[in-house]
C-alpha positions in Angstrom: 0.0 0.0 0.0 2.8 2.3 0.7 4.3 1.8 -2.9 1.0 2.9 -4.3 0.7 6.0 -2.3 4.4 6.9 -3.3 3.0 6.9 -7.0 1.2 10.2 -5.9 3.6 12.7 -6.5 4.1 11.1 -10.0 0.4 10.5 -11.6 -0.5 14.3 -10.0 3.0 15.1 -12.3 1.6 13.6 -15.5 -1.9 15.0 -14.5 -0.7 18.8 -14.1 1.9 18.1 -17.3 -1.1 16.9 -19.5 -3.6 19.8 -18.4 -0.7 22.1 -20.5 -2.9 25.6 -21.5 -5.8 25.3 -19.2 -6.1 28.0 -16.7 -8.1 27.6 -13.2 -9.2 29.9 -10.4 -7.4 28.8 -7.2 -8.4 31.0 -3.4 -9.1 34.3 -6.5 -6.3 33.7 -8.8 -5.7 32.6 -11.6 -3.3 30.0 -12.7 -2.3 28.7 -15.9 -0.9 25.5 -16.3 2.7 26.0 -18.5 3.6 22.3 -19.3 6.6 21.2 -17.9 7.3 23.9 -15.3 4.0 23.8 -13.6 3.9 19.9 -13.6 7.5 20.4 -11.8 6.5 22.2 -9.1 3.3 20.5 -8.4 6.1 17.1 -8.3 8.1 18.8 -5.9 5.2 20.4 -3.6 3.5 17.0 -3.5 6.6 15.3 -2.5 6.8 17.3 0.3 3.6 16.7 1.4 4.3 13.0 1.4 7.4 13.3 3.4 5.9 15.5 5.5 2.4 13.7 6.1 4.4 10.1 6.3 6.4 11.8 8.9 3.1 13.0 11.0 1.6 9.3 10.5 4.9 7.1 11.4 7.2 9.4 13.0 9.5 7.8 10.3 10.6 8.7 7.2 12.8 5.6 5.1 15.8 6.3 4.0 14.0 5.9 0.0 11.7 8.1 0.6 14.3 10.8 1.9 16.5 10.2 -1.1 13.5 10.9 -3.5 13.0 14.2 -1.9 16.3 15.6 -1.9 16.7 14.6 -5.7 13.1 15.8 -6.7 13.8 19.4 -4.7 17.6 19.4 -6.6 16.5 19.1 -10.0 12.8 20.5 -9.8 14.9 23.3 -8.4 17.3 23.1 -11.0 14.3 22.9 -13.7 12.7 25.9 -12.5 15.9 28.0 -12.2 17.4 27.5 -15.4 
């Protein structure tokens, strides 16, 4: 079960990445989906919402699950830098 919530991050990736050109109203503004840089940061923002929510639950994060982070947040980062 934990494997398949670890997909999360991912399908909401491929979600946000295929919704390229729509635009929605989130809390009065307006966002616009821009392909690959909006489907980045919605990968990196849910990843650290799992970390953060597995953390709350178990009081544990694996080492795997750490590893993903720190490499999502480097080149997510990287992405939307550059």
């Amino acid at each position: 079960m934990q494997q398949l919530i670890e997909l999360i991050p991912i399908v909401l990736f491929f979600l946000a990445y295929s919704a390229q050109g729509s635009t929605i109203d989130v809390l009065g503004h307006s966002v616009t989906f821009n392909g690959i840089y909006t489907a980045t940061a919605v990968l990196m923002i849910a990843t650290a919402m799992q970390v953060a929510l597995t953390w709350l639950i178990k009081r544990h994060v694996e080492k795997r699950l750490l590893l993903m982070f720190v490499v999502v947040m480097a080149t997510g980062g990287l992405t939307l830098i550059l």
